[in-house]
PyMOL Python script that loads the backbone (N, CA, C, O; Angstrom):
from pymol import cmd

cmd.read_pdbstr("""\
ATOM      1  N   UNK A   1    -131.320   5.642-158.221  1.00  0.00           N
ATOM      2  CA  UNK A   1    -132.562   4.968-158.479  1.00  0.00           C
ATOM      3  C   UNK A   1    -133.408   5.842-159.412  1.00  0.00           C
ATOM      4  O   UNK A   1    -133.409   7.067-159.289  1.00  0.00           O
ATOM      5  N   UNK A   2    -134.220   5.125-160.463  1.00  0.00           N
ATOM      6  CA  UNK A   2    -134.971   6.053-161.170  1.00  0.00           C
ATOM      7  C   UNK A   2    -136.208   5.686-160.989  1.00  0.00           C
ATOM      8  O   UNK A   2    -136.434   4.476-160.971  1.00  0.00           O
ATOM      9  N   UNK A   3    -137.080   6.432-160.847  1.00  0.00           N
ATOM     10  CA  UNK A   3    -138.788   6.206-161.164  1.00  0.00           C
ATOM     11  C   UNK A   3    -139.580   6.303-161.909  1.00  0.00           C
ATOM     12  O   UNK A   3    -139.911   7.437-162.255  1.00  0.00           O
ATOM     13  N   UNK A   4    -140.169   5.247-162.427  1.00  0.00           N
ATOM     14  CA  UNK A   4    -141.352   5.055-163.582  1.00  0.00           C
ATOM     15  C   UNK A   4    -142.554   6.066-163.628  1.00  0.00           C
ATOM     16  O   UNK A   4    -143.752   5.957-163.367  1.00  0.00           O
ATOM     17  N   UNK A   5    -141.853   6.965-164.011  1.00  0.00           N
ATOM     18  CA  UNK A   5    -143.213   8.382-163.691  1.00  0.00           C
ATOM     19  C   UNK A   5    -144.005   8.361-165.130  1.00  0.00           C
ATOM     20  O   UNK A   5    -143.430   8.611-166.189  1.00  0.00           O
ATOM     21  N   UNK A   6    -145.593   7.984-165.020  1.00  0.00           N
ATOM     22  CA  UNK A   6    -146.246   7.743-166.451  1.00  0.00           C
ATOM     23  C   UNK A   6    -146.385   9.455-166.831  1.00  0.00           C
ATOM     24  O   UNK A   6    -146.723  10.285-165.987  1.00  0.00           O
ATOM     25  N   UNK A   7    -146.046   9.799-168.307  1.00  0.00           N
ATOM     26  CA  UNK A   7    -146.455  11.127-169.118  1.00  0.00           C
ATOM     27  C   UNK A   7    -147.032  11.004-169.798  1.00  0.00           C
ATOM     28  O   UNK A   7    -146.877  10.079-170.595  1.00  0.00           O
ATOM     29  N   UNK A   8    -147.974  11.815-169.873  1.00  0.00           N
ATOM     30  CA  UNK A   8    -149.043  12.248-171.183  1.00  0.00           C
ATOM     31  C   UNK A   8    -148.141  12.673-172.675  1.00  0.00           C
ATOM     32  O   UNK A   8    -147.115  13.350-172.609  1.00  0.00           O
ATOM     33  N   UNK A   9    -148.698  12.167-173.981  1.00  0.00           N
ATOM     34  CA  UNK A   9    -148.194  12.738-174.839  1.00  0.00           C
ATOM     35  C   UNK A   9    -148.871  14.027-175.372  1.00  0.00           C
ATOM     36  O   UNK A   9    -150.001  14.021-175.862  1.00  0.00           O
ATOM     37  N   UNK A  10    -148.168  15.034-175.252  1.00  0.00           N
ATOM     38  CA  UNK A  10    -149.126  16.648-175.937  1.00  0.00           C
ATOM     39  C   UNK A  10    -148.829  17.042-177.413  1.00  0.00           C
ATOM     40  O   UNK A  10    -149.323  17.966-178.059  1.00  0.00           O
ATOM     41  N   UNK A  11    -147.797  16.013-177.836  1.00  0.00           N
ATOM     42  CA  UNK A  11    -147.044  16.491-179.089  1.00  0.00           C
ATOM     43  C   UNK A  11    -146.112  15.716-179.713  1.00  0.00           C
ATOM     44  O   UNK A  11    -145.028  15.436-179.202  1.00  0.00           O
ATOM     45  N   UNK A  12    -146.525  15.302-180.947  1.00  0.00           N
ATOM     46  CA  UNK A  12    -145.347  13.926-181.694  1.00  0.00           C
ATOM     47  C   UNK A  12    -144.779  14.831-183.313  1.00  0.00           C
ATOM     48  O   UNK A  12    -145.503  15.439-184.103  1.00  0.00           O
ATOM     49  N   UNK A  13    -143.911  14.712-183.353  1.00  0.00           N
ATOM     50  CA  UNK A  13    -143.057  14.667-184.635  1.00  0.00           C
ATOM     51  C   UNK A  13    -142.320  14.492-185.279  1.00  0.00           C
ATOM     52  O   UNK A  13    -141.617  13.599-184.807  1.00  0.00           O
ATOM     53  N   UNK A  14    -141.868  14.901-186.448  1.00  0.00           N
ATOM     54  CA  UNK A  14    -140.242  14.061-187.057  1.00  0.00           C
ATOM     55  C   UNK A  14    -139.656  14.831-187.472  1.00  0.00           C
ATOM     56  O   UNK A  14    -139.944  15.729-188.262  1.00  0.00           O
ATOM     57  N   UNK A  15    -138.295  14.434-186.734  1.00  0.00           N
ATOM     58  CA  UNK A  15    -137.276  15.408-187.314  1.00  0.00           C
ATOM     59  C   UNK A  15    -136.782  15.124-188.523  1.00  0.00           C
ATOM     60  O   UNK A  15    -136.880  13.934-188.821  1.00  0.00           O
ATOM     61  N   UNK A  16    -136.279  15.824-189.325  1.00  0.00           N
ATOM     62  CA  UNK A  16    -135.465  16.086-190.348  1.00  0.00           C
ATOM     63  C   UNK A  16    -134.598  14.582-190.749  1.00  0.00           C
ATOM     64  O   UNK A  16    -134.565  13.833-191.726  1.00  0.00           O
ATOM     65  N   UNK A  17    -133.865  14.639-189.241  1.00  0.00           N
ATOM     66  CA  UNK A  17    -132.557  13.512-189.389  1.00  0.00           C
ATOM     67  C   UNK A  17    -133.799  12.029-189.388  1.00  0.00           C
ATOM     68  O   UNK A  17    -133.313  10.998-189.853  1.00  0.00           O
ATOM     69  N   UNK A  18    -134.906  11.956-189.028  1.00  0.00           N
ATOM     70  CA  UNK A  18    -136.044  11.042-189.450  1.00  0.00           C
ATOM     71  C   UNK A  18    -136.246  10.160-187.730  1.00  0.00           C
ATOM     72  O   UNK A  18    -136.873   9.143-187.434  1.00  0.00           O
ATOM     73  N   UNK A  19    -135.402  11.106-186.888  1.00  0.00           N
ATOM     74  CA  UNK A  19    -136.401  10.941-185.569  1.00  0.00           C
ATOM     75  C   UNK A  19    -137.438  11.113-185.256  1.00  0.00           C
ATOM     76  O   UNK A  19    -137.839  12.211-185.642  1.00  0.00           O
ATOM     77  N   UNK A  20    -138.312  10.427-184.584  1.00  0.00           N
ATOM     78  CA  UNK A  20    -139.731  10.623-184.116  1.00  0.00           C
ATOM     79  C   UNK A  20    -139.454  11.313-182.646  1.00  0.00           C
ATOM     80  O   UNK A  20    -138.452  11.024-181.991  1.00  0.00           O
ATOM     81  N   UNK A  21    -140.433  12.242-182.201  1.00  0.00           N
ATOM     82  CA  UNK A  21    -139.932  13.127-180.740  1.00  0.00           C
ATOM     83  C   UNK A  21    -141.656  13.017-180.699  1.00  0.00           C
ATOM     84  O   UNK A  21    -142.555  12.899-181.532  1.00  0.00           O
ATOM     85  N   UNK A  22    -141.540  13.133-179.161  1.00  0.00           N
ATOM     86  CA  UNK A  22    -142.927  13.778-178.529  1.00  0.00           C
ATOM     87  C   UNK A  22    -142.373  14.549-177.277  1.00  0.00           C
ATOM     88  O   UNK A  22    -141.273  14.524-176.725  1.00  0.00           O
ATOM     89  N   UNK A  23    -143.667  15.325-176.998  1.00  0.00           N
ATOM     90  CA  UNK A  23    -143.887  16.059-175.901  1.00  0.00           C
ATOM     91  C   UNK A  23    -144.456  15.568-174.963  1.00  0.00           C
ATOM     92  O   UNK A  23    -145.660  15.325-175.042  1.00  0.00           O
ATOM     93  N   UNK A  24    -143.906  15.361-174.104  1.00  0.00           N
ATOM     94  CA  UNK A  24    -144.620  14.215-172.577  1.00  0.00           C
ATOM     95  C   UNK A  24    -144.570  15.492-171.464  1.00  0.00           C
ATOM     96  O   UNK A  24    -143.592  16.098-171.025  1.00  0.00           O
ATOM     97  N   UNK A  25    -145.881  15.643-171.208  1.00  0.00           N
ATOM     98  CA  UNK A  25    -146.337  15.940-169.960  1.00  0.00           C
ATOM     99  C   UNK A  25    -145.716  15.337-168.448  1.00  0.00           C
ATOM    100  O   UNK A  25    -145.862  14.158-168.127  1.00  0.00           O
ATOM    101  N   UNK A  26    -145.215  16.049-167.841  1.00  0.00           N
ATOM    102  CA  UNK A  26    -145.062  14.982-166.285  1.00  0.00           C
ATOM    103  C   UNK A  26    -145.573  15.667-165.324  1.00  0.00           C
ATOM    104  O   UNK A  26    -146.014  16.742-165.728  1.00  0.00           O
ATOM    105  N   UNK A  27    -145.739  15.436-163.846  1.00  0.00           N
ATOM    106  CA  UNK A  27    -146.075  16.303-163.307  1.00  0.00           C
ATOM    107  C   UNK A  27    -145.306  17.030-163.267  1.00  0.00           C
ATOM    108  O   UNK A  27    -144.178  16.548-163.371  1.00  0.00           O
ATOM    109  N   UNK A  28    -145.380  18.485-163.109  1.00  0.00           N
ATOM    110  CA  UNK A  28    -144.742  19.626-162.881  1.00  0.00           C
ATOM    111  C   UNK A  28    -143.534  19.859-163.672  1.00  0.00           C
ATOM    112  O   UNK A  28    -142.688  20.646-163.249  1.00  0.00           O
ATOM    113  N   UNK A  29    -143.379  19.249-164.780  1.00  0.00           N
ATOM    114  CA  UNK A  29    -142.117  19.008-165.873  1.00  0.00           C
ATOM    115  C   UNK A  29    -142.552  18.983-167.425  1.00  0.00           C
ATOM    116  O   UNK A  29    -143.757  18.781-167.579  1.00  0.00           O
ATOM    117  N   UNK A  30    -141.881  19.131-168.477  1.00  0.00           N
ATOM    118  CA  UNK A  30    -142.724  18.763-169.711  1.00  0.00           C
ATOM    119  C   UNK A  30    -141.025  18.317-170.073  1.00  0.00           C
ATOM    120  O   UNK A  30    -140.055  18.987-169.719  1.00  0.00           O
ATOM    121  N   UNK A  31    -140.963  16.971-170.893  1.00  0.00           N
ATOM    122  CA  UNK A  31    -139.870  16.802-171.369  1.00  0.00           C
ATOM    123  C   UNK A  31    -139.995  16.219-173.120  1.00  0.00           C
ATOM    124  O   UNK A  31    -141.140  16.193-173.572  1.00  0.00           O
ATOM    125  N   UNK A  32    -139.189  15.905-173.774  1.00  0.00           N
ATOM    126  CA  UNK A  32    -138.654  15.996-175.011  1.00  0.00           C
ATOM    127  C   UNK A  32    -138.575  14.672-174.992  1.00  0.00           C
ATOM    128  O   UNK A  32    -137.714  14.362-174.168  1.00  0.00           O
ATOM    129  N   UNK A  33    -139.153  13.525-175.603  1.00  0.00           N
ATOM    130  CA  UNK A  33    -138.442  12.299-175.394  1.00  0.00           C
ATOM    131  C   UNK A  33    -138.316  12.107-177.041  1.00  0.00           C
ATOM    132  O   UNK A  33    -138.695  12.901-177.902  1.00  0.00           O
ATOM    133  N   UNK A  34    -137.499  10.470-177.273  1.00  0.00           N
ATOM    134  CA  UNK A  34    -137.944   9.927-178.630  1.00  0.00           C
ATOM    135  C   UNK A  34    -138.226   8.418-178.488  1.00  0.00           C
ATOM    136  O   UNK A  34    -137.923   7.491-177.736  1.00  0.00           O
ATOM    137  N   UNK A  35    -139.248   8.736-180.027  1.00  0.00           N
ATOM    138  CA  UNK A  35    -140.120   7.645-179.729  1.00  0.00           C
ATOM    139  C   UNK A  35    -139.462   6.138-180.117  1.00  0.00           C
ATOM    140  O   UNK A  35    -140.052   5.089-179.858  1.00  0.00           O
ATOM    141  N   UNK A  36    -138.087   6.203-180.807  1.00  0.00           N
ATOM    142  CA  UNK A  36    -137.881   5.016-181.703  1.00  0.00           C
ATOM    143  C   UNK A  36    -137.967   3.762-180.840  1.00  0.00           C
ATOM    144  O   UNK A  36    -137.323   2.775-181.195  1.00  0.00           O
ATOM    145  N   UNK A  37    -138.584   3.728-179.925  1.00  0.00           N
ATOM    146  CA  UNK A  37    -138.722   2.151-179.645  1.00  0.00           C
ATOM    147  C   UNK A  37    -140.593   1.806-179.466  1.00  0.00           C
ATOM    148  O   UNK A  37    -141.106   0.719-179.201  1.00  0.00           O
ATOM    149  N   UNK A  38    -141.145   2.850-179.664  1.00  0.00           N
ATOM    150  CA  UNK A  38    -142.721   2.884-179.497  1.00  0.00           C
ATOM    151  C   UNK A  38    -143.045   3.604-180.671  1.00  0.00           C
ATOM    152  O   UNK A  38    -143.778   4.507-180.268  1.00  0.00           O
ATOM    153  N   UNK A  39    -142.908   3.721-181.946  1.00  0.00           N
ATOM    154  CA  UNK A  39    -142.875   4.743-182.747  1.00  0.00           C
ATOM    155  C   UNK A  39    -144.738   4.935-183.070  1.00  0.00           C
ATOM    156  O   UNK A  39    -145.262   5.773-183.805  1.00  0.00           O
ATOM    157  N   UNK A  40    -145.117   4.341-182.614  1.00  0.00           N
ATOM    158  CA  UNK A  40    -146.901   4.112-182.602  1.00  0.00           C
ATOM    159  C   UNK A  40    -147.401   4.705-181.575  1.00  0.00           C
ATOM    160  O   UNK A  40    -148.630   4.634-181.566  1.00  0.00           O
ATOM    161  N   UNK A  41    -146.847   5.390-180.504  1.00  0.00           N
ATOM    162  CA  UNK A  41    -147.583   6.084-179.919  1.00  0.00           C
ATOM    163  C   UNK A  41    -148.415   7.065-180.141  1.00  0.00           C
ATOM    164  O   UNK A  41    -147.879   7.963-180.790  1.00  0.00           O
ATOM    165  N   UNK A  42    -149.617   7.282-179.839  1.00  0.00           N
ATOM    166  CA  UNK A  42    -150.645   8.520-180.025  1.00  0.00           C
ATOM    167  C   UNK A  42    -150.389  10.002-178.734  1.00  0.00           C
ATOM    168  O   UNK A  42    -149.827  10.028-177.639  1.00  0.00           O
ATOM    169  N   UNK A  43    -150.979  10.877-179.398  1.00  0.00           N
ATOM    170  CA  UNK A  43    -151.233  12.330-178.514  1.00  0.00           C
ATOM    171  C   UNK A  43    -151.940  11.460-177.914  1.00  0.00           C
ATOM    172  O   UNK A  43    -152.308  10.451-178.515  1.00  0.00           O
ATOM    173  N   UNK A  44    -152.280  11.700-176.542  1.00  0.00           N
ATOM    174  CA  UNK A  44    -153.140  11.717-175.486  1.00  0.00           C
ATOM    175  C   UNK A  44    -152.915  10.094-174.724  1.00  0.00           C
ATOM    176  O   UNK A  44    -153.661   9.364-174.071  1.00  0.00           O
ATOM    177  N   UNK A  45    -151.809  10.017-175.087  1.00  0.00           N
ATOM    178  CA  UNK A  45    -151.850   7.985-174.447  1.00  0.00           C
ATOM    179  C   UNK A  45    -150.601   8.494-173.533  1.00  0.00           C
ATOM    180  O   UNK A  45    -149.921   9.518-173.608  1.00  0.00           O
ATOM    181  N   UNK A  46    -150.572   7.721-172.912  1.00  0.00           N
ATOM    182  CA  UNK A  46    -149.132   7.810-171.774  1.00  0.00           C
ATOM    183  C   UNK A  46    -148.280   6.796-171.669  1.00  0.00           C
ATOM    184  O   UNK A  46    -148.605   5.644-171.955  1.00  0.00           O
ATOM    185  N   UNK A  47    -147.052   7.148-171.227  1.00  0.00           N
ATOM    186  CA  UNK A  47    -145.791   6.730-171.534  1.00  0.00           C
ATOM    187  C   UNK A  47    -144.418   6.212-169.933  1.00  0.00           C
ATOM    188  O   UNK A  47    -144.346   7.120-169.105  1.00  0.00           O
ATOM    189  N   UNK A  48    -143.882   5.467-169.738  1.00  0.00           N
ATOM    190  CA  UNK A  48    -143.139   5.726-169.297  1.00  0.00           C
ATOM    191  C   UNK A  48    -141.514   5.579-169.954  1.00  0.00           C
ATOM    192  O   UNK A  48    -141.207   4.735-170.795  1.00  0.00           O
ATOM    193  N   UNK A  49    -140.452   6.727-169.292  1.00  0.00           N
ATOM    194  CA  UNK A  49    -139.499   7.375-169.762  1.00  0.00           C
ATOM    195  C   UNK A  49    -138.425   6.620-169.374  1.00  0.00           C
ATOM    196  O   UNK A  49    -138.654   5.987-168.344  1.00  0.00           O
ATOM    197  N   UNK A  50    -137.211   6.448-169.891  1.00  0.00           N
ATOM    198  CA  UNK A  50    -135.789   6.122-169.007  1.00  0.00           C
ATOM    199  C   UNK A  50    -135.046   6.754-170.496  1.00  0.00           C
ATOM    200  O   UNK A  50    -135.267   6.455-171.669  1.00  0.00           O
ATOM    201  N   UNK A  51    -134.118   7.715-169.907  1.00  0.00           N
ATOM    202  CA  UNK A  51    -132.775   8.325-170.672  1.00  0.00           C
ATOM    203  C   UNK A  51    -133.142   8.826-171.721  1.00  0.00           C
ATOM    204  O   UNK A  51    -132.406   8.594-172.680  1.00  0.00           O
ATOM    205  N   UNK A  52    -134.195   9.558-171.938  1.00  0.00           N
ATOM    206  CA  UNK A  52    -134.739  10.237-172.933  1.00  0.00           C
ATOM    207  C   UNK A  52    -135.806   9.535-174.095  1.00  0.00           C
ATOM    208  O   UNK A  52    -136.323   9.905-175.149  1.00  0.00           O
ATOM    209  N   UNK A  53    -135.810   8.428-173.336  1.00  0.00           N
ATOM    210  CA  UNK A  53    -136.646   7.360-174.556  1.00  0.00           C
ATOM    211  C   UNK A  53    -138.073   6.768-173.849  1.00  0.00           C
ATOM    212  O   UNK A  53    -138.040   6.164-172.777  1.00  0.00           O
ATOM    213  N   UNK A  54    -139.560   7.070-174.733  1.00  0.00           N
ATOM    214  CA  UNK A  54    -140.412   6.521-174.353  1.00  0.00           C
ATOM    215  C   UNK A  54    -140.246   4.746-174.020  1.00  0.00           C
ATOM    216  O   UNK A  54    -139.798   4.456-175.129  1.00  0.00           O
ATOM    217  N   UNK A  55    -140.282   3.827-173.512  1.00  0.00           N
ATOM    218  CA  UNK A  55    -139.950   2.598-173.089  1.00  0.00           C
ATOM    219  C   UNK A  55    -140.866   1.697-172.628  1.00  0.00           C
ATOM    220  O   UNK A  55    -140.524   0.557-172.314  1.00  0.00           O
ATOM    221  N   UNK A  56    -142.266   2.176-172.536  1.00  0.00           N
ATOM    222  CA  UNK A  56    -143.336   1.882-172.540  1.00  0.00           C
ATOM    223  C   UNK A  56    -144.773   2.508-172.776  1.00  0.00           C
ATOM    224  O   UNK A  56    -144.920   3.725-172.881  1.00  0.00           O
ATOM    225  N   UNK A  57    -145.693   1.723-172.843  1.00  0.00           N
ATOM    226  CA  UNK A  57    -146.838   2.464-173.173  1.00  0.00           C
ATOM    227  C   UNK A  57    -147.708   1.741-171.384  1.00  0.00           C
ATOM    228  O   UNK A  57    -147.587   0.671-170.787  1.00  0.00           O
ATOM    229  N   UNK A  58    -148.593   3.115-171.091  1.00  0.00           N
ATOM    230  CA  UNK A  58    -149.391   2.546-170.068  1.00  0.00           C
ATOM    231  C   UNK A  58    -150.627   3.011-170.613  1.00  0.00           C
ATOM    232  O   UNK A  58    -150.693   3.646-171.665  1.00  0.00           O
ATOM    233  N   UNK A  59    -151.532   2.724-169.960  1.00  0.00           N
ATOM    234  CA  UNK A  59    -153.161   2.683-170.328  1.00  0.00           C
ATOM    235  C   UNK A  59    -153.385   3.904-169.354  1.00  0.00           C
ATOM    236  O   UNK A  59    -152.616   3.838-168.395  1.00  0.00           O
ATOM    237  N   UNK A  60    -154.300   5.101-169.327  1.00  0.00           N
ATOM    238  CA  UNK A  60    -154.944   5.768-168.898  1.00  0.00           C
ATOM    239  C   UNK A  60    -154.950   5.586-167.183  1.00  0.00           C
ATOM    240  O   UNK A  60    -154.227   6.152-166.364  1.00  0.00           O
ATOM    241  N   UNK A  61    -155.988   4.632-166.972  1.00  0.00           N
ATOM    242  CA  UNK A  61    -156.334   4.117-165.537  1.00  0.00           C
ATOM    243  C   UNK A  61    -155.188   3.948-164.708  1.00  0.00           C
ATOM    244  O   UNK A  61    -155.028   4.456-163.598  1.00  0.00           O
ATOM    245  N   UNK A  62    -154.148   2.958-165.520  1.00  0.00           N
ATOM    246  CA  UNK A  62    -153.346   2.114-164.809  1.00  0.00           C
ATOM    247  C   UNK A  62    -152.343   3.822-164.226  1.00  0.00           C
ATOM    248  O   UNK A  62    -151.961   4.014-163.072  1.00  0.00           O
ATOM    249  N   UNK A  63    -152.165   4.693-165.273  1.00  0.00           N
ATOM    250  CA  UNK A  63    -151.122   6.223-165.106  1.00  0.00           C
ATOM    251  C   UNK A  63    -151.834   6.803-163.781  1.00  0.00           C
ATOM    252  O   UNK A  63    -151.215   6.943-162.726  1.00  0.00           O
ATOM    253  N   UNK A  64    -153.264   7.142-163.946  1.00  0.00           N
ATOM    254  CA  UNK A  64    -153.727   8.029-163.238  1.00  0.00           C
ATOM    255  C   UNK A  64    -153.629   7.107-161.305  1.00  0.00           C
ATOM    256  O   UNK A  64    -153.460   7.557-160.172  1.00  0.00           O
ATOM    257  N   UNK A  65    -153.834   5.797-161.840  1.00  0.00           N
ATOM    258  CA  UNK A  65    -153.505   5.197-160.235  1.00  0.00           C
ATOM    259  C   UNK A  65    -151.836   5.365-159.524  1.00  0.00           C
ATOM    260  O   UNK A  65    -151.396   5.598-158.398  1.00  0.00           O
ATOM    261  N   UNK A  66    -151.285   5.118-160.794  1.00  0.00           N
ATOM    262  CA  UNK A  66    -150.204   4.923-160.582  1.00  0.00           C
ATOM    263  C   UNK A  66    -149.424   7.060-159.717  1.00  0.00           C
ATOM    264  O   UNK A  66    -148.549   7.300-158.885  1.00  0.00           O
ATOM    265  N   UNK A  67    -150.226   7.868-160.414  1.00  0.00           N
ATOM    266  CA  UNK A  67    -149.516   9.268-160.475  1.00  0.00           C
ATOM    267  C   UNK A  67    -150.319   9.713-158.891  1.00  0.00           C
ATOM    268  O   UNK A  67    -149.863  10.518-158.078  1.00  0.00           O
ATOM    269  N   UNK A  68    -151.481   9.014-158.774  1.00  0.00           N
ATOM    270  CA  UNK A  68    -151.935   9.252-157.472  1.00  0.00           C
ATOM    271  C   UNK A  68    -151.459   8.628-156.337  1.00  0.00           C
ATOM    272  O   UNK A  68    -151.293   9.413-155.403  1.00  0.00           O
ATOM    273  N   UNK A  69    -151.119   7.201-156.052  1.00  0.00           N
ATOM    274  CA  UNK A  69    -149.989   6.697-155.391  1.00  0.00           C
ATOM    275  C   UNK A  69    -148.888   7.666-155.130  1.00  0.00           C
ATOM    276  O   UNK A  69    -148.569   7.957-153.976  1.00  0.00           O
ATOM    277  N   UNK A  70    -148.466   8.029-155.879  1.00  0.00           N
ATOM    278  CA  UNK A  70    -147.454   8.820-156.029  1.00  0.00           C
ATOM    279  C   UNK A  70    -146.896  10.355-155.243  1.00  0.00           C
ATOM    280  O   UNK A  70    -145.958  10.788-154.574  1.00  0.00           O
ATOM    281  N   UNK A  71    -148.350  10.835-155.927  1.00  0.00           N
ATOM    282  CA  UNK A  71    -148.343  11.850-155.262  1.00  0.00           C
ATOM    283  C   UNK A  71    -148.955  11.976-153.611  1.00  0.00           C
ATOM    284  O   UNK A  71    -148.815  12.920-152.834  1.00  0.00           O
ATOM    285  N   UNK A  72    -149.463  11.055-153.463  1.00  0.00           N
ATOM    286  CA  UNK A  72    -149.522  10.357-151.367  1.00  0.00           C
ATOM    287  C   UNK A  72    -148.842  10.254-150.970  1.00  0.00           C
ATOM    288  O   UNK A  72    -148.663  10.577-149.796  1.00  0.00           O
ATOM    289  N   UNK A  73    -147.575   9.444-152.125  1.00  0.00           N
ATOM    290  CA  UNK A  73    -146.168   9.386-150.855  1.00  0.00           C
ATOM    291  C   UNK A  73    -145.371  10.893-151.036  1.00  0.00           C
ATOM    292  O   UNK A  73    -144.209  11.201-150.774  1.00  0.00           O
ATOM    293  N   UNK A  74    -146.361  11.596-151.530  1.00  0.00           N
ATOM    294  CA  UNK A  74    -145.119  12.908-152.005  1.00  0.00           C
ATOM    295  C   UNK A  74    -144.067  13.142-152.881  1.00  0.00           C
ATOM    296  O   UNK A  74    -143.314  14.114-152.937  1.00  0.00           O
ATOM    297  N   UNK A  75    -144.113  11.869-153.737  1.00  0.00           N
ATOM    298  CA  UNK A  75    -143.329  12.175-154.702  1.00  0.00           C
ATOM    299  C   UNK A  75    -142.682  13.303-155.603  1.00  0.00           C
ATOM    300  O   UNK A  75    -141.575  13.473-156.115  1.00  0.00           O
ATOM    301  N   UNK A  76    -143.708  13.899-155.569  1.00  0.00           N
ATOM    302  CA  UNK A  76    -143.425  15.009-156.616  1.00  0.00           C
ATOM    303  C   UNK A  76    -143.668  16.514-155.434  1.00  0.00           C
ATOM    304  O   UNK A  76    -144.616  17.299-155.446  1.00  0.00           O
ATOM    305  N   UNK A  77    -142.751  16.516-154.729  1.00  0.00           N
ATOM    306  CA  UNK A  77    -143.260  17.474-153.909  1.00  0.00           C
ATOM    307  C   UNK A  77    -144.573  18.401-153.902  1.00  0.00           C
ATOM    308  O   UNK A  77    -145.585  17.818-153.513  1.00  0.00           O
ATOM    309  N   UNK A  78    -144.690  19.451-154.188  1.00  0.00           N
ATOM    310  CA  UNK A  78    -145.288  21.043-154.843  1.00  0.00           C
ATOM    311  C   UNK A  78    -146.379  20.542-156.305  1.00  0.00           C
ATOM    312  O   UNK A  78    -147.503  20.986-156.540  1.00  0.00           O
ATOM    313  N   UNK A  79    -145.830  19.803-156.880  1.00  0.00           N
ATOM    314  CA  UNK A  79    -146.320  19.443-158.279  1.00  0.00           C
ATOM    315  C   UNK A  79    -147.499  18.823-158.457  1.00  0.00           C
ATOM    316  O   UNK A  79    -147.779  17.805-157.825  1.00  0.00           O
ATOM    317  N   UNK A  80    -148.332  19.384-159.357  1.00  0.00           N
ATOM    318  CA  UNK A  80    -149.861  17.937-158.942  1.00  0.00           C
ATOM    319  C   UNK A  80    -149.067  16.939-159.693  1.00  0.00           C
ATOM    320  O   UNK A  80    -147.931  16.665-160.080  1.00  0.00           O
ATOM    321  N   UNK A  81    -150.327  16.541-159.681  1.00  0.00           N
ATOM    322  CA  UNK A  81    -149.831  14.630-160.002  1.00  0.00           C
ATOM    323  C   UNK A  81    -150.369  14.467-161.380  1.00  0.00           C
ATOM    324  O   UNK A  81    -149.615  13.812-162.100  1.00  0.00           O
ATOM    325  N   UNK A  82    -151.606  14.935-162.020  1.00  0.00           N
ATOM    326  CA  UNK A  82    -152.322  14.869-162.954  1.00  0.00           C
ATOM    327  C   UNK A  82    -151.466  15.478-164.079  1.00  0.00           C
ATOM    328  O   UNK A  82    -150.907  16.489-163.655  1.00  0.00           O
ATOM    329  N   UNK A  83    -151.159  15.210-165.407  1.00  0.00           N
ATOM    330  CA  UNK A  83    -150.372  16.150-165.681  1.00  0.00           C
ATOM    331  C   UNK A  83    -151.727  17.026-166.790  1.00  0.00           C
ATOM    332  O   UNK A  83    -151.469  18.088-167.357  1.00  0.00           O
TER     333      UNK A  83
END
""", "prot")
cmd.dss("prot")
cmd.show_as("cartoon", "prot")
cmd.util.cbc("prot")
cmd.orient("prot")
């Protein structure tokens, strides 16, 4: 089973080969995704992930409810929730 964990973007760019990459915040994780199916995403908007690929865009509010839920049921053990 996988979970829709929303990330912050801290960092977008293009590679060489003419991939778009960002830096997504998670809780207690920072991962590498690419953007080619959202290639409009901004720094500071949030995202959710499956197999290395941003796959959606979420709104602010909807992340921070969603990462607090989350972290009630314990999701993320040790990790805050905020990223």
């Amino acid at each position: 089973m996988c979970l829709g964990i929303p990330g912050r973007i801290t960092e977008i760019w293009d590679e060489p080969s003419g991939a778009r990459l960002a830096r997504v915040q998670f809780p207690g994780d920072v991962k590498t995704l690419c953007l080619a199916y959202l290639p409009d995403l901004q720094v500071g908007e949030y995202t959710i992930a499956h197999a290395g690929f941003a796959l959606s865009r979420i709104d602010e509010e909807s992340a921070m409810i969603t990462l607090a839920t989350m972290a009630e049921y314990g999701v993320f053990g040790d990790a805050q929730a905020a990223p």
